[in-house]
C-alpha positions as CSV (number, residue, x, y, z in Angstrom):
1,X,-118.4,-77.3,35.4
2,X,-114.9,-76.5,36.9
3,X,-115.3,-73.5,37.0
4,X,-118.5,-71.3,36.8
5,X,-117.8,-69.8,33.2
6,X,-116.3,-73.4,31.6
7,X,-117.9,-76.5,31.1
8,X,-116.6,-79.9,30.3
9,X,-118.3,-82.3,27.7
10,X,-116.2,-85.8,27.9
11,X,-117.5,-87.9,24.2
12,X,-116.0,-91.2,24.7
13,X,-117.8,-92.1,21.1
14,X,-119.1,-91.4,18.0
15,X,-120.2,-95.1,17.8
16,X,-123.0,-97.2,19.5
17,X,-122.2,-95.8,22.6
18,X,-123.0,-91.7,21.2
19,X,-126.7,-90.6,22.7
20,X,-127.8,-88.0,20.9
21,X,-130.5,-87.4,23.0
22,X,-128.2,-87.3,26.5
23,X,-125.5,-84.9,23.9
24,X,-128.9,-82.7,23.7
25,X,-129.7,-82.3,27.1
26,X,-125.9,-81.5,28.5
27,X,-126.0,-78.8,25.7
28,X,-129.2,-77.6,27.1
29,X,-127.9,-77.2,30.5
30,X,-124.9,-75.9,28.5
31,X,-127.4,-73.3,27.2
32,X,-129.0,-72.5,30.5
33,X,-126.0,-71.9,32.6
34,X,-124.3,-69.9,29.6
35,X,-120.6,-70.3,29.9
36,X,-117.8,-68.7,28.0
37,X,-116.2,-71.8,27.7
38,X,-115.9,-75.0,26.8
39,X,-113.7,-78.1,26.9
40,X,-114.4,-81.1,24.5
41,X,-112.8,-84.0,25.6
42,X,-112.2,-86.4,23.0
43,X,-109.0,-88.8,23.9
44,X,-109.0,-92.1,23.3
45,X,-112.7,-91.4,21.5
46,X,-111.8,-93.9,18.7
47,X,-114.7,-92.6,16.2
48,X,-117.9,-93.8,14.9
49,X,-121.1,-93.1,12.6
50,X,-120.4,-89.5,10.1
51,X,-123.9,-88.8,11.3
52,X,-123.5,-88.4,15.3
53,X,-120.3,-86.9,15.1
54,X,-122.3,-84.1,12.7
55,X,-124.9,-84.2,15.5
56,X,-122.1,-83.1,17.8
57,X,-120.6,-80.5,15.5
58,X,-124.3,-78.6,15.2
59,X,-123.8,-78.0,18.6
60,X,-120.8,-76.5,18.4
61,X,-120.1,-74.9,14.5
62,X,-122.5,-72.3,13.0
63,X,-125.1,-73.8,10.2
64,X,-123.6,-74.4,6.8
65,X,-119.9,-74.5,8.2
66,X,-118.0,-76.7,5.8
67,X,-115.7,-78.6,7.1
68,X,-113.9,-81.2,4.8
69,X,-114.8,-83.7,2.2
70,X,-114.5,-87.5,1.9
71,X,-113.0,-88.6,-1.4
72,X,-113.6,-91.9,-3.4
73,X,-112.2,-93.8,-5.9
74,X,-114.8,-92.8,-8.6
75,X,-114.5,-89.1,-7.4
76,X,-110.9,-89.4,-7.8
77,X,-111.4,-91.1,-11.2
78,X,-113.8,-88.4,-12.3
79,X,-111.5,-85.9,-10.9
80,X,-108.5,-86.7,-13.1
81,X,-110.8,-86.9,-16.3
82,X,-112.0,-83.5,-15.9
83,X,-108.8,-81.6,-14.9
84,X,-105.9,-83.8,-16.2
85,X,-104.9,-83.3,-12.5
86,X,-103.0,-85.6,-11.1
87,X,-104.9,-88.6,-9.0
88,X,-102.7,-89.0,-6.6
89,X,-102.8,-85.5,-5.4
90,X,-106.1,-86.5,-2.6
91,X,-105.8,-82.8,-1.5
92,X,-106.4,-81.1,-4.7
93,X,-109.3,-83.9,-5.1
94,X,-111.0,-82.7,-2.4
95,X,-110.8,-79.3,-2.8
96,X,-112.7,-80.1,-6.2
97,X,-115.6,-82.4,-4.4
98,X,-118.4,-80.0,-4.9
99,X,-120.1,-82.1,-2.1
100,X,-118.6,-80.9,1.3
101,X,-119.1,-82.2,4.8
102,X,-120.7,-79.1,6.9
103,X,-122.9,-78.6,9.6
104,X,-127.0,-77.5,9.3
105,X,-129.2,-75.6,10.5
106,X,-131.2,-77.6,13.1
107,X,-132.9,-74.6,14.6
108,X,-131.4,-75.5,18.0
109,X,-128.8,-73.7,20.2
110,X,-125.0,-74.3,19.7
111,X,-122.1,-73.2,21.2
112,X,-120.6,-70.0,20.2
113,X,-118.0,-69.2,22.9
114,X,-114.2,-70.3,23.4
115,X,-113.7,-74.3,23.0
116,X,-110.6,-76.1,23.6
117,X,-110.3,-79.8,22.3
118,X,-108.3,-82.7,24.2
119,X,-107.0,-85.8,22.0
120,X,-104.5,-88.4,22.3
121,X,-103.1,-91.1,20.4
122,X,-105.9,-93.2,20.4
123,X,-108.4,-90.4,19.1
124,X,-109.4,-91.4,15.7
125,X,-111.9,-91.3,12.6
126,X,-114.4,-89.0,13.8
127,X,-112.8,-87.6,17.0
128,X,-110.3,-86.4,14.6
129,X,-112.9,-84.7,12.1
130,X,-114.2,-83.2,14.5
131,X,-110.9,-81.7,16.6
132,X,-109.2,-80.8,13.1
133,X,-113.2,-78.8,12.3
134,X,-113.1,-76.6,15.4
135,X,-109.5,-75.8,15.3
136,X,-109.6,-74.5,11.2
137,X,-113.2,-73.1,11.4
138,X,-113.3,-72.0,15.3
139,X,-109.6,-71.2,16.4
140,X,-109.7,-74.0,19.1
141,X,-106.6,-74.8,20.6
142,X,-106.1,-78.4,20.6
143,X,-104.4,-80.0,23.6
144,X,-103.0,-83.4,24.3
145,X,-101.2,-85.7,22.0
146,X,-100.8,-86.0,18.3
147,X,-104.2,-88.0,17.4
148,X,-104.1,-91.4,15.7
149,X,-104.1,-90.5,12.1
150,X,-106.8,-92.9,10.7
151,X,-109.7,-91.7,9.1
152,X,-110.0,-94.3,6.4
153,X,-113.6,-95.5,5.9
154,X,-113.3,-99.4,4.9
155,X,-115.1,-102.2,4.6
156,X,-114.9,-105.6,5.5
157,X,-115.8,-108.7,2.6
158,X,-115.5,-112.0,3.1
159,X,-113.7,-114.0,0.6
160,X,-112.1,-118.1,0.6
161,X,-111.2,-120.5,3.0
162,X,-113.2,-118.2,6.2
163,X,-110.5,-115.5,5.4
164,X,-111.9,-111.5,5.0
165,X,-110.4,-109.1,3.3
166,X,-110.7,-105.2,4.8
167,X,-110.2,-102.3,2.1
168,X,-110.5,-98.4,2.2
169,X,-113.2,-96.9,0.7
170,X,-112.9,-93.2,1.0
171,X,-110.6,-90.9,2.3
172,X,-110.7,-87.4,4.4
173,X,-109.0,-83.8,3.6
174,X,-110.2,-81.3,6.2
175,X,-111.3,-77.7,4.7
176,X,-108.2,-76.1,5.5
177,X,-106.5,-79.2,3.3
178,X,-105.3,-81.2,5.7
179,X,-105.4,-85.3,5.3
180,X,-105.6,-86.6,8.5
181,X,-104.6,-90.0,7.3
182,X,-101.2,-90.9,8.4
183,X,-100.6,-87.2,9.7
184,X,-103.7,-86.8,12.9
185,X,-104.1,-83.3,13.8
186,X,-101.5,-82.0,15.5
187,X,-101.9,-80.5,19.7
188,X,-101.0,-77.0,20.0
189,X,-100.3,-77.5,23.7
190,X,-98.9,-81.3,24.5
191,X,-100.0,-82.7,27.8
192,X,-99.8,-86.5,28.8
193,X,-103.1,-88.6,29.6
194,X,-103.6,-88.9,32.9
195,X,-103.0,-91.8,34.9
196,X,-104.9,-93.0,37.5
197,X,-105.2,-90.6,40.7
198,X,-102.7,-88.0,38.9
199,X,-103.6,-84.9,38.2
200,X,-105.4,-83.8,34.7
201,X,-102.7,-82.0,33.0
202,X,-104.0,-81.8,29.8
203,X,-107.8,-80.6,31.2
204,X,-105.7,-77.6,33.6
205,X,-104.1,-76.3,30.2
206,X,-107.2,-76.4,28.8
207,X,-108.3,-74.5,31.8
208,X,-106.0,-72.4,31.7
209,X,-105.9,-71.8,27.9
210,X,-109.1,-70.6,27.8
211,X,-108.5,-68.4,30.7
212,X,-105.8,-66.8,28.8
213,X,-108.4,-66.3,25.4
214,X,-111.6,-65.1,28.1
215,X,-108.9,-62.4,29.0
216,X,-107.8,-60.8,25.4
217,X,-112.2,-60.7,25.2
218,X,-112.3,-58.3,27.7
């Protein structure tokens, strides 16, 4: 807590390293101490399992918030049956995916005051879901650098001579129709990572960002 009304929740990663459990119980002191704000610092979180990065975005994204959808190839196969819409066009696909990514109701607290997100270049996958959610579903000014632009979901197959061969599976378009692939969420504020024993630029604009929205509140 940096200051008494803003907290700052650092997720490193969606992957092995993501404790749900530990997420829980800074959200509960989150909930205790009831700040108007908070930062969610996500640079150089590289992403991880669809399933904790929703566990994240319940704590901070009303139930039933949809968000985005992933698109495959069959879905983009079935997509251009159906319409005669053009397959190629992975925005228009996903608007049509009746199945959308969105948060549930867990019957636990979440966050509903001002959030600002951190990224960098070397925020990607999920760190990039979940930047791109808050900023089209909860206003949150995004600080930082442009994020990595890779959301592909692949797999890995083996095939001759010891060689594998990695392939896409499914792509991403955000709710607001925005493919992350190749593009990453763009900051609204650009501040450079900190090096060691330098000052946190991009946390003090976040600071002071949310100062700024706290204000127009009243």
């Amino acid at each position: 807590f940096p200051k008494p009304d803003t907290a700052v929740l650092k997720v490193p990663t969606f992957d092995l390293g993501y404790s749900a459990k530990r997420v829980t119980e800074l959200f509960e002191q989150i909930e205790k101490k009831q700040p108007k704000n908070l930062v969610l610092d996500l640079r150089s979180n590289g992403g991880g399992a669809v399933m904790n990065m929703l566990h994240l975005l319940n704590k901070v994204l009303p139930p039933d918030t949809e968000i985005g959808a992933f698109v495959s190839k069959d879905q983009v196969e079935a997509f251009a049956e159906e319409t005669k819409g053009d397959a190629k066009d992975v925005v228009a696909v996903a608007k049509w995916v009746p199945a959308k990514v969105k948060t549930w109701d867990t019957g636990q607290f979440y966050f509903k005051g001002h959030i600002a997100v951190l990224v960098n270049g070397a925020s990607g996958s999920a760190s990039e879901i979940v930047a791109a959610a808050l900023k089209e579903k909860a206003g949150s000014p995004v600080i930082g650098s442009r994020s990595a632009g890779a959301v592909l979901a692949s797999l890995i197959m083996p095939i001759s001579h010891g060689w594998h061969l990695q392939f896409p599976v499914t792509d991403y378009v955000t709710i607001g129709g925005l493919r992350i692939e190749g593009n990453g969420v763009q900051v609204d504020h650009e501040a450079p990572m900190p090096r060691p024993f330098e000052k946190d630029l991009g946390l003090e604009k976040a600071l002071e960002v949310l100062t700024t929205l706290a204000r127009r509140d009243g």
